[in-house]
Structure formats: structure tokens, C-alpha cells
N, C-alpha and C positions, 0 to 999 in steps of 0.2 A: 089557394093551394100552397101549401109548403114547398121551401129550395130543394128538402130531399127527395120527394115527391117528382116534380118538376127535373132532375136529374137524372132520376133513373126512368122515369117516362122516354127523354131524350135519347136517351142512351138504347132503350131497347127500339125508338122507331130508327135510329140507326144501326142498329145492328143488322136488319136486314132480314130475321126471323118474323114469323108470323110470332101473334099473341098462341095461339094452340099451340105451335110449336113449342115457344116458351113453357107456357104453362104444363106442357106433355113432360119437358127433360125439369123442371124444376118439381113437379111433381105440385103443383099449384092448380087447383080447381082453376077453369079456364074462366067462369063467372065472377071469380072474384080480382083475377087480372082485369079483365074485361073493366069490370066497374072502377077500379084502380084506375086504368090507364082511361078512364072516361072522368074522375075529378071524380066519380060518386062516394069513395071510400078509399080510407088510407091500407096497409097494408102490413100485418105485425111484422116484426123486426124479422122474425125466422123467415117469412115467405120472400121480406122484401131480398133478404141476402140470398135464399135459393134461387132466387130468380134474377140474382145480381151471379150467383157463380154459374149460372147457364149462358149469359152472353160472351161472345166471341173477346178473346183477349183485350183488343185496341178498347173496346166500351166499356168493358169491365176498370178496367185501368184506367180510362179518362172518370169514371164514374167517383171510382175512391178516389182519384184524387181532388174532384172537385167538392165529395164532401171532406176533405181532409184530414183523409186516409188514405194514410204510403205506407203503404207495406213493403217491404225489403226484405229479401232474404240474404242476410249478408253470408251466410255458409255457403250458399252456393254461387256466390260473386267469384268470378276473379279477374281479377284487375278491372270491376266495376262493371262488367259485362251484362248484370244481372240489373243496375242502377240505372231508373232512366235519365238522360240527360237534361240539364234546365234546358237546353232548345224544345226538346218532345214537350216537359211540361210547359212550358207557355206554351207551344201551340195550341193546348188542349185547353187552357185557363178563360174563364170567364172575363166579363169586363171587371167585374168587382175583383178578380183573382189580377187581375193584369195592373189594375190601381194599388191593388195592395201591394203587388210586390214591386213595383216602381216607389213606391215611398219608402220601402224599405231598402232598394238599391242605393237611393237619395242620402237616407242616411246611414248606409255602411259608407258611402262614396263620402260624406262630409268629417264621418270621424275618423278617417284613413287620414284624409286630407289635414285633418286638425290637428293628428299624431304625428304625422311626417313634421310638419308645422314647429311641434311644441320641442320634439325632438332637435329641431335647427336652433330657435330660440334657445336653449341648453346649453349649445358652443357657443354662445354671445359670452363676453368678459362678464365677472359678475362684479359688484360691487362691494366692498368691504368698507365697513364703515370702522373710528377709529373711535373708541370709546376712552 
């Protein structure tokens, strides 16, 4: 079974809807949820997102973000209201989401450190050689 697959599966047995449910507001024959959320068949792109914009906010939103996709609407942010916070998204993040962004904390956190660094090194006296 594919990671997208496998995501949005999750996402709708938490959401807390039946599959008829689902398939009634997405407007998705309930047979071929059914065989979806059973591993027999994958799902075209149009049904899988109808049925990705039926579930309740928090699933929807952990869903794209785990296949990453952030959607933001920054028009209607203000002062970031709209943006969720890195604490929300790692709560939500897989383990491979949670290694990635540790390695990459790793090294924003090494090349800070190396700048501050290179920047001190700079006020050292320099040496002038006499030709």
C-alpha cells in the first residue's frame, strides 16, 4: 500500500465518520471507499481529495500536512492566526516527518553556530605581510 494511501485511510478512521457517511458528503460511491479503505483499489486523485475535503478540520489538516501539503492562506492570516504553529505540526508528524525535521534543526543549529563563529574569527588582528 502506498504512504498516500495509508494517510488518508488514517485520517478518516480518525475522524470518527462512518465510510457511508463519508462517501454520502463526498459524493463517492460508498463501494469504492469501501474497497479503498480495504487495500483492494487505489482511489483517482478527484475522489481521493473529495473525500479528503469531507473530513472534520484537525484530519484534513494533519492529512496534507503529512503528505506535504501546507496550505496557507496568508490573506486571511493576521498576525499569523491563520498559520499553524511548529508545536501543532510536529505533534501531528510521523516518525520519518519527526527525523527529517531533527536533521534539519541539526543543521540550521550548526550553520548558525559556524556564522556566529566565522563572524568572531573576523575581529581577530589580521596579518599583513610586507612585500
Amino acid at each position: 500500500m502506498d504512504r498516500h494511501q495509508e494517510i488518508l485511510i488514517a485520517a478518516i478512521r480518525e475522524s470518527g465518520l462512518t465510510a457511508r457517511e463519508i462517501a454520502v458528503k463526498a459524493g463517492v460511491h460508498e463501494s469504492t471507499l469501501s474497497k479503498f479503505l480495504d487495500g483492494k483499489n487505489d482511489l483517482k486523485a478527484g475522489n481521493y481529495f473529495k473525500i479528503l475535503s469531507v473530513l472534520p478540520a484537525p484530519q484534513r489538516q494533519a492529512t496534507l500536512e503529512r503528505l506535504s501539503i501546507i496550505v496557507i492562506d496568508v490573506l486571511s492570516c493576521e498576525d499569523n492566526k491563520g498559520v499553524r504553529s511548529l508545536v501543532d505540526m510536529i505533534e501531528v508528524a510521523t516518525d520519518d516527518e519527526m527525523e527529517a525535521a531533527m536533521i534539519a534543526i541539526g543543521r540550521k543549529w550548526k550553520r548558525e553556530r559556524s556564522y556566529r563563529g566565522h563572524t568572531k574569527d573576523s575581529q581577530l588582528p589580521t596579518l599583513t605581510l610586507r612585500v
